[in-house]
Backbone bond lengths (Angstrom), bond angles and torsions (degrees), N, CA, C in turn:
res aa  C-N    CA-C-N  psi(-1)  N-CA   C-N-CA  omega(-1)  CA-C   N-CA-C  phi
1 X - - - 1.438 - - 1.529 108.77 -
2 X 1.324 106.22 146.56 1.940 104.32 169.52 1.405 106.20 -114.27
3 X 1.082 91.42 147.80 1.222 106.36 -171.49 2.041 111.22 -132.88
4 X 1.339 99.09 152.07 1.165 112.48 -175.73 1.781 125.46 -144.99
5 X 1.155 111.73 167.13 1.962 106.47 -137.23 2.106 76.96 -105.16
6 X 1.276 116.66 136.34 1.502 114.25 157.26 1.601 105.41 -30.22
7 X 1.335 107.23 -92.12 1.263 113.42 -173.52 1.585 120.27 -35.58
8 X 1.320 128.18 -26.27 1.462 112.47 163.68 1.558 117.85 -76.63
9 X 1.160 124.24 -2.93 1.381 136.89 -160.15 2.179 89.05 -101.60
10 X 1.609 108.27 -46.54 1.250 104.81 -179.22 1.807 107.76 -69.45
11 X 1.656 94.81 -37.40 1.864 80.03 -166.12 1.564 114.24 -87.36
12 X 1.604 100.81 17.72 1.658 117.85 -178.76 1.552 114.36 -91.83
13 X 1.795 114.75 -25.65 0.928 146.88 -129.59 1.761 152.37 11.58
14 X 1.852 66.04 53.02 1.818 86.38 -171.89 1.770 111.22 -95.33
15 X 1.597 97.01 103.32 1.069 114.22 -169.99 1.870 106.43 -95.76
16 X 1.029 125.54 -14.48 1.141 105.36 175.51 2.089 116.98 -116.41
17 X 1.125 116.07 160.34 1.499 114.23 -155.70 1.790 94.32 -159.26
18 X 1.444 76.38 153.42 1.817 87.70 164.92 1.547 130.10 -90.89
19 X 0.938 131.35 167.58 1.648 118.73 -169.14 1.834 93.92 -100.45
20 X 1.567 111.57 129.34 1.284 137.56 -166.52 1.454 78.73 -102.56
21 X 2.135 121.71 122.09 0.990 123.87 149.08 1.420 143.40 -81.79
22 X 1.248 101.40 -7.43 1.745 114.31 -175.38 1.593 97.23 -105.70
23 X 1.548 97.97 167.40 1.243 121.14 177.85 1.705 107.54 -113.01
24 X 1.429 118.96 118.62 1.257 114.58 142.55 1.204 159.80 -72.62
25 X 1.536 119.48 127.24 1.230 147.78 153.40 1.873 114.95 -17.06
26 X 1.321 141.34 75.19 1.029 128.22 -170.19 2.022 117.38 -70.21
27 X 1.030 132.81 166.90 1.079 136.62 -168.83 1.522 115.13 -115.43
28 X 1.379 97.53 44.97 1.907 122.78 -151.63 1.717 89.57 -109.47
29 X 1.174 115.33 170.57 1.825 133.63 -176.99 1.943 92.12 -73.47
30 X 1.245 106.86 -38.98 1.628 116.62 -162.96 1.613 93.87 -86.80
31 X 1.286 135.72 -36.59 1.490 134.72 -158.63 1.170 129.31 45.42
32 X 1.475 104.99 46.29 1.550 141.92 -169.99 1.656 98.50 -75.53
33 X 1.730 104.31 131.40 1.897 116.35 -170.20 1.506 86.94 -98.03
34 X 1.500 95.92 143.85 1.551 109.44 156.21 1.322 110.39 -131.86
35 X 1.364 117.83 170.73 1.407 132.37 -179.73 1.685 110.59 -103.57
36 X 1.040 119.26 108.69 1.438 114.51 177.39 1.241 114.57 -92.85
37 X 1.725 99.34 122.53 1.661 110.29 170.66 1.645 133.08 -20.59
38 X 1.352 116.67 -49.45 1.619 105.19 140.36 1.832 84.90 179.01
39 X 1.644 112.36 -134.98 1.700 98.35 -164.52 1.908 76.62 -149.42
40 X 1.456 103.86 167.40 1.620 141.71 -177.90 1.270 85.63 -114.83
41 X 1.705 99.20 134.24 1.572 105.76 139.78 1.141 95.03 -135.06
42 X 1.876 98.14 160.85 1.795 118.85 169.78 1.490 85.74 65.09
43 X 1.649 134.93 66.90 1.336 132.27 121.42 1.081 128.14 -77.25
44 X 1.406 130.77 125.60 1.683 122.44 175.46 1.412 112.03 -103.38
45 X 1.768 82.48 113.44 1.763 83.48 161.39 1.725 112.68 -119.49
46 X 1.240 108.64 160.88 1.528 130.02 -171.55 1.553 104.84 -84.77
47 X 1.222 145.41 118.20 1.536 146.67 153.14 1.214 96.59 -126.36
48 X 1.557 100.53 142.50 1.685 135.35 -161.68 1.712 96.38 5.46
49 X 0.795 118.58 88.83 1.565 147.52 177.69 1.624 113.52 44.17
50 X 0.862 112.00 0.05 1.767 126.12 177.48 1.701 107.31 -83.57
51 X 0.905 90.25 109.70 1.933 114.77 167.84 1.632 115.20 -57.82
52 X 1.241 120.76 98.93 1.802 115.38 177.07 1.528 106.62 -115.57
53 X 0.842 103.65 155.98 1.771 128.52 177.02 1.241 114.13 -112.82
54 X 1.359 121.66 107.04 1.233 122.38 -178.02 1.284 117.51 -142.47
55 X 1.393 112.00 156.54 1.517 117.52 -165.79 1.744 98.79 -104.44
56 X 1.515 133.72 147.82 1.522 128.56 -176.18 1.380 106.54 -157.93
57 X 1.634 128.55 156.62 0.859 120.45 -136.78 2.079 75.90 -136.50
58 X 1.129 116.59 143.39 1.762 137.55 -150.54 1.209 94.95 -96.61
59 X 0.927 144.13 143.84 1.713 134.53 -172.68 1.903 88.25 -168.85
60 X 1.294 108.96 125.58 1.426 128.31 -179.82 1.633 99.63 -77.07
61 X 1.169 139.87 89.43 1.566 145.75 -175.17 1.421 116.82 -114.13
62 X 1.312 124.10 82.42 1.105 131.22 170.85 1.822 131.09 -56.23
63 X 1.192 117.33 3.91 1.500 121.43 175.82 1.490 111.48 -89.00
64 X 1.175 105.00 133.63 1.527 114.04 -157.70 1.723 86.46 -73.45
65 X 1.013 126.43 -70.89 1.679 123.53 -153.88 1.402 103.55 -63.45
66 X 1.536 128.81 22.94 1.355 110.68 -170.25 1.256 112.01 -114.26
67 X 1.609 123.10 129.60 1.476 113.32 -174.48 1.553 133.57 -56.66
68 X 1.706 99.54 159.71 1.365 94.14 -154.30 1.529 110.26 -84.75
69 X 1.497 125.99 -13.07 1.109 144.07 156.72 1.680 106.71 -100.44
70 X 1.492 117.17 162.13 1.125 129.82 -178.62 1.738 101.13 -159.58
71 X 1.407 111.10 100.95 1.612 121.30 -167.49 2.075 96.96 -96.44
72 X 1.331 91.51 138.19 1.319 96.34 -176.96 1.563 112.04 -133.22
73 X 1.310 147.91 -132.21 0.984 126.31 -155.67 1.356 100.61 -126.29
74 X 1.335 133.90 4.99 1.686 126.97 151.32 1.634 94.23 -63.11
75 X 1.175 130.73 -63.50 1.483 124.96 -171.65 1.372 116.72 -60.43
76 X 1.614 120.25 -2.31 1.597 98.53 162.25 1.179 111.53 -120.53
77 X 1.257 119.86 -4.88 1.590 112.10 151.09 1.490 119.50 -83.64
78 X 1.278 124.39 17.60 1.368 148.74 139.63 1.503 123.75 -61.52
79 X 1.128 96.09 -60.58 1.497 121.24 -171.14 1.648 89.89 -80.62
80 X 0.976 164.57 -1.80 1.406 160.07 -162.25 1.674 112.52 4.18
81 X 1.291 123.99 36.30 1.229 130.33 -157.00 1.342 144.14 48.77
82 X 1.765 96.18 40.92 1.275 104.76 -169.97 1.940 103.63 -92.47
């Protein structure tokens, strides 16, 4: 799954989203569920000059050092190892 931080979604200014019905399962010591704000599809982002389209799911993440994207494995069977 990809995932993406509120705040990159505000300073991106992608204000509109679909409503995400499930709750996630975190991958934490506690395996603590959250509700994610809802999900993007057909975002394009650019890595090492290659254009991808990807769909990501909004997750309210308050830890400062934590990235603002989080690419998971729709995006590298996307990316086909380019």
């Amino acid at each position: 799954m990809n995932v993406i931080k509120k705040i990159t979604c505000d300073r991106l200014d992608i204000i509109a989203w679909e409503a995400f019905p499930f709750w996630l399962r975190m991958a934490e010591s506690d395996t603590s569920t959250v509700r994610p704000i809802g999900s993007i599809r057909q975002l394009d982002i650019v890595i090492g000059g290659h254009t991808f389209q990807i769909s990501a799911v909004i997750l309210h993440l308050e830890a400062q050092g934590a990235y603002p994207l989080l690419l998971g494995r729709p995006w590298l069977q996307t990316a086909n190892g380019k």
